[in-house]
Legacy VTK file of the C-alpha trace (Angstrom):
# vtk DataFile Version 3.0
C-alpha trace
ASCII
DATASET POLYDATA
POINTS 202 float
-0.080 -8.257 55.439
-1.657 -10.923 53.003
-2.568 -7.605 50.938
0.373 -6.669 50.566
2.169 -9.642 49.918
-0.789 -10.359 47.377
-0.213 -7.283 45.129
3.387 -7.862 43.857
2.154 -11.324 42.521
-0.860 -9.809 41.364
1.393 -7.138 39.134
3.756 -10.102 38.205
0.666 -12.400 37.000
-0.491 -8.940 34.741
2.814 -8.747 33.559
3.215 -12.358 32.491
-0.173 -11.962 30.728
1.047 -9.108 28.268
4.741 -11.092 27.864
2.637 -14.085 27.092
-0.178 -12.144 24.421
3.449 -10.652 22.474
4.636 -13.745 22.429
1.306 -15.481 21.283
1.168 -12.531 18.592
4.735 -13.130 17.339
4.282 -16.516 16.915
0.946 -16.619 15.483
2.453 -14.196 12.729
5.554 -16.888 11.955
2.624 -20.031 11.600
-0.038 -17.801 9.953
1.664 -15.170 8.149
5.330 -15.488 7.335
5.187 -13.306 4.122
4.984 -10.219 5.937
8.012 -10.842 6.998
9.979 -11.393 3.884
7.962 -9.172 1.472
9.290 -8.504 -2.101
12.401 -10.843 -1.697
14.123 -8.841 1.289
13.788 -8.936 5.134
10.943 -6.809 6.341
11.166 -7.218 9.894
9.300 -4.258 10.502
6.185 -6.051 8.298
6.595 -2.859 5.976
7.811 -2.240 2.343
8.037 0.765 0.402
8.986 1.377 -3.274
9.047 3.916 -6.113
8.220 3.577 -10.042
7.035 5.258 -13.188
3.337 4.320 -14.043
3.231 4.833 -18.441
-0.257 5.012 -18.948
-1.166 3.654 -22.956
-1.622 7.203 -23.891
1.525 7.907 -23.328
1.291 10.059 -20.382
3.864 9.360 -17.328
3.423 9.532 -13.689
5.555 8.905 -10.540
4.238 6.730 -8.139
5.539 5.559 -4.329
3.684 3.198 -2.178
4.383 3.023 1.309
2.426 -0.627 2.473
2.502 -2.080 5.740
1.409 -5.357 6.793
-2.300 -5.439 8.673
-4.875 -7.870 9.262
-7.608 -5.419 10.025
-10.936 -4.656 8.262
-11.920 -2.138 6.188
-14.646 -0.825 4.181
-12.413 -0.315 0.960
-10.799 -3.645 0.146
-12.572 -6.006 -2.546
-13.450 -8.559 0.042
-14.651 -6.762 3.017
-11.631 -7.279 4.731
-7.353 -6.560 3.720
-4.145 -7.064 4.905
-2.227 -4.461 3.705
-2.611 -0.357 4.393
-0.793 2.478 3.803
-0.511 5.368 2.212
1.058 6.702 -1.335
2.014 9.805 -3.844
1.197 10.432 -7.516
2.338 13.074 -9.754
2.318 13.704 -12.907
2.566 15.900 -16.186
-0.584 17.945 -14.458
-0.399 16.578 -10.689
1.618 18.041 -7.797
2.178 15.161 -5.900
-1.750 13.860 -4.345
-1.728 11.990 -1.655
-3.305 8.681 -1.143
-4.164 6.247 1.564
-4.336 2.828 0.745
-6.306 -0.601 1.457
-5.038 -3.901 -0.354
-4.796 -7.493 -0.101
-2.277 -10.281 -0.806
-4.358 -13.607 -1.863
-3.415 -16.870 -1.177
0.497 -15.989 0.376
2.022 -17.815 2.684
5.527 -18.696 3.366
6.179 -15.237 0.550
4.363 -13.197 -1.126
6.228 -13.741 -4.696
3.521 -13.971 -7.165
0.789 -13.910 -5.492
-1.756 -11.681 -6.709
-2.352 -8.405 -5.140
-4.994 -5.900 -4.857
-4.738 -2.011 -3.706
-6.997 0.555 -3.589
-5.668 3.908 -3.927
-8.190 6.655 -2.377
-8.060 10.302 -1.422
-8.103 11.919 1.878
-11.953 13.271 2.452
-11.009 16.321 2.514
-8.974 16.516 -0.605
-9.098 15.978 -3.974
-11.108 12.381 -4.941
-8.757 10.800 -7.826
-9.045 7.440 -6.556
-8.053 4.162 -8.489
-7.262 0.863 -7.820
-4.041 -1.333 -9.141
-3.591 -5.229 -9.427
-0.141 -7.431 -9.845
2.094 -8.989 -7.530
5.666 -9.441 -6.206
8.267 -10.711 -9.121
11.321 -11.047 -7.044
12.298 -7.582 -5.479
9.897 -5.808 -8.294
6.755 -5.131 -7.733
4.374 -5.411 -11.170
1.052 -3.908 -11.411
-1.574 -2.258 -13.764
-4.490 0.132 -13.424
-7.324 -2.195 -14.640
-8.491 1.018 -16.698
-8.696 2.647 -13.964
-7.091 5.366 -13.923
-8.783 6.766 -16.909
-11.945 7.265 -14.619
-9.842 10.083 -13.028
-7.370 11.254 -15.269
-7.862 13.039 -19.094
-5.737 11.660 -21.811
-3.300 14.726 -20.781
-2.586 13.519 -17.740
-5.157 16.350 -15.885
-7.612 15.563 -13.385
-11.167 14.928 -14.334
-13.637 17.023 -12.853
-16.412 15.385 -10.296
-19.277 13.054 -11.613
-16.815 13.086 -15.094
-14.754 10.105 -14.778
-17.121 7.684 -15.376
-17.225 8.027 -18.578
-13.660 8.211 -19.366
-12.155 6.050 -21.823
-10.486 2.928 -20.031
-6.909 4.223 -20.635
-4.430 0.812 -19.378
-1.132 2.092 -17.248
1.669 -0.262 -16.038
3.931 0.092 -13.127
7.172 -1.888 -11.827
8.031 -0.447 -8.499
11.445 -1.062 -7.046
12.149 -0.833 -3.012
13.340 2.732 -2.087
12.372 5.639 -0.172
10.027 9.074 -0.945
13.518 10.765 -2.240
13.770 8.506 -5.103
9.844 8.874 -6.118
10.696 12.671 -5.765
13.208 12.562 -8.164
11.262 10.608 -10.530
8.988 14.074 -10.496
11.066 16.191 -11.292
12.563 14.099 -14.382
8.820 14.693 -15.459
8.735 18.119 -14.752
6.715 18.312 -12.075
6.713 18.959 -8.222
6.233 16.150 -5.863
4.555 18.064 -3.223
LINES 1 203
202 0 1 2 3 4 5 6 7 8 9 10 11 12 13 14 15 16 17 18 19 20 21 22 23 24 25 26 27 28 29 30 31 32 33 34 35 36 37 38 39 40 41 42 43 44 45 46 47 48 49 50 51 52 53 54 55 56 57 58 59 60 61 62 63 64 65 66 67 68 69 70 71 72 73 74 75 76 77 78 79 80 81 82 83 84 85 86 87 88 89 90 91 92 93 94 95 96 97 98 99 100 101 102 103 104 105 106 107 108 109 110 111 112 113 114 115 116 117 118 119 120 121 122 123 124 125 126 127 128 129 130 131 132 133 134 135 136 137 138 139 140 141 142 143 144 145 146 147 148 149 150 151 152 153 154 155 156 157 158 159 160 161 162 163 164 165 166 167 168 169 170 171 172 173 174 175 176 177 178 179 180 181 182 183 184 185 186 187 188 189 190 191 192 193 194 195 196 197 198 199 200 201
């Protein structure tokens, strides 16, 4: 009889262990990490933001570019510091690009209450299994745009054409500069930003 009077506490005292770890979590992301809820001057309850924009490389070439970031506070091998906040994934196209996939590993520096100019850091890489034309892009949050450049890094992938380098070839490109302002919106807007360049987005 004590059994069995024992295991509905002992379900209710599991119970109140997970409600009390959510709640821990939720508040531990209000004290510690605000911004992730407020990212590029909008309400991102769902700690996720997602935008579209037209990278102009300084050879003139133009490509379409969507990121899809999501707040995270796990490791991972391909962040600058050993460790990020931000993943995700993202889509490129261009004048000689179907759209290529990306995932993505970044980190906000320094943010707090927002994220609004604070500088950023994303690294852009390719699946294993597809096509490696990774790069990596810099900036930060002005107000509900996001601003960012290459660092020349695009070049080590790309030909002045806007074609993809073959492998072992891109470190020796030229370091090309491309700028980006991304604006919040979904993958239909990025995908009609492709086909105002001509090109497919899949």
């Amino acid at each position: 009889m004590a059994n069995e009077q024992g295991r509905p506490a002992a379900k209710l005292g599991c119970l109140g262990t997970i409600v009390l770890g959510i709640v821990g979590a939720i508040v531990s992301l209000f004290v510690f990490t605000p911004w992730a809820l407020h990212m590029g001057s909008r309400l991102t309850p769902g700690m996720r933001w997602h935008g579209y924009g037209k990278m102009h490389s300084s050879y003139g070439v133009d490509y379409g570019l969507f990121l899809d970031l999501y707040f995270s506070g796990s490791s991972s091998r391909h962040s600058a510091a050993g460790s990020s906040n931000l993943n995700g994934s993202a889509m490129l196209c261009g004048p000689k690009l179907e759209g290529h996939k990306y995932r993505l590993s970044g980190t906000v520096y320094g943010a707090w209450l927002n994220a609004d100019g604070k500088r950023m850091v994303l690294h852009l890489y390719s699946p294993q299994d597809g096509q490696k034309l990774d790069f990596t892009l810099e900036g930060a949050w002005d107000g509900q745009q996001l601003v960012m450049n290459d660092r020349g890094s695009l070049a080590s992938e790309f030909n002045q054409d806007g074609s993809p380098r073959g492998v072992g070839v891109g470190m020796y490109g030229p370091k090309e500069k491309a700028d980006v302002t991304l604006e919040y919106g979904s993958q239909s807007d990025f995908e009609t930003i492709c086909r105002k360049l001509g090109v497919s987005s899949r």
